[in-house]
C-alpha positions in Angstrom: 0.0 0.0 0.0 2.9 2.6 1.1 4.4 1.6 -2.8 1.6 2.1 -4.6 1.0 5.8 -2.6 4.6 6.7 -2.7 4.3 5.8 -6.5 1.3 7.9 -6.8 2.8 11.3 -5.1 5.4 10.5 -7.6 3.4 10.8 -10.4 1.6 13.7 -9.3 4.6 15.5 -8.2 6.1 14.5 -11.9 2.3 16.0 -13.0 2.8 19.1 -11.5 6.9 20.0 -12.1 5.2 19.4 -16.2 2.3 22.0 -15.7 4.9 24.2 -13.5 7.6 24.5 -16.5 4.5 25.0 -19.1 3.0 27.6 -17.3 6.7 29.3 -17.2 7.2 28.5 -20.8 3.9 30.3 -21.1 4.5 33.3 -18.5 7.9 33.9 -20.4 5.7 34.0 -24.4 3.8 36.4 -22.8 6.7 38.9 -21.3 9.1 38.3 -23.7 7.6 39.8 -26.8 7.2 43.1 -26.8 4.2 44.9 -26.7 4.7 46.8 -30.2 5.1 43.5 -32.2 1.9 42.9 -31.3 -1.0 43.8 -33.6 -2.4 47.5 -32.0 -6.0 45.9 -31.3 -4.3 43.4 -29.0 -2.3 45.7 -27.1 -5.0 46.1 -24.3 -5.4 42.6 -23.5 -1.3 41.8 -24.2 -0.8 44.4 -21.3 -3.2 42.8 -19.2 -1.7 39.5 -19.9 1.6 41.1 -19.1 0.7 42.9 -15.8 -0.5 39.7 -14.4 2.1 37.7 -15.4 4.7 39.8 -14.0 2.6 40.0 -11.0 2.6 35.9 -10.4 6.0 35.8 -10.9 7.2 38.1 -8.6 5.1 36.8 -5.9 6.4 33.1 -6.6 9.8 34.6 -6.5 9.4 36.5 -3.4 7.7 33.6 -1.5 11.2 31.6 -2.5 13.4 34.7 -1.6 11.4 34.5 2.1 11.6 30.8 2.5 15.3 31.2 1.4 15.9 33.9 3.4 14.2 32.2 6.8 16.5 29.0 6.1 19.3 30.9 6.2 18.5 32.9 9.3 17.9 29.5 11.4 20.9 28.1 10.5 22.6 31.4 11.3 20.9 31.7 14.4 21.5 27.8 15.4 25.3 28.4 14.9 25.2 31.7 17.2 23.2 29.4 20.2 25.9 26.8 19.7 29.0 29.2 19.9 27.2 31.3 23.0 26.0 28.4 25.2 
């Protein structure tokens, strides 16, 4: 039973890390061509797409740069307790 459930979060993680790297592929389409290569009657929904883009990037990256940043903290603080007690 473990296995098969091991085997199955396995798969989904697999799932997920696929949908993750399309949804960047996708992200990075969208902010990497620039707004006046697009045809002018798309512009207002190309800057949408681009605004919220940006936006879900930035707040994955700053929820990484926070978990990163509290890692690095504990260990920091962990090695000052060790040294002062």
């Amino acid at each position: 039973m473990t296995s098969a459930l091991s085997a199955s979060t396995a798969r989904r993680t697999e799932q997920l890390n696929e949908l993750a790297r399309l949804a960047l592929a996708d992200f990075h389409h969208i902010l990497a061509v620039p707004l006046h290569e697009r045809p002018n009657s798309e512009w207002p929904m190309w800057l949408r797409a681009k605004i919220r883009a940006s936006a879900y990037i930035l707040s994955a990256k700053l929820r990484v740069d926070e978990a990163s940043l509290r890692h690095r903290v504990s260990g920091l603080l962990a090695g000052f307790l060790a040294v002062f007690l």
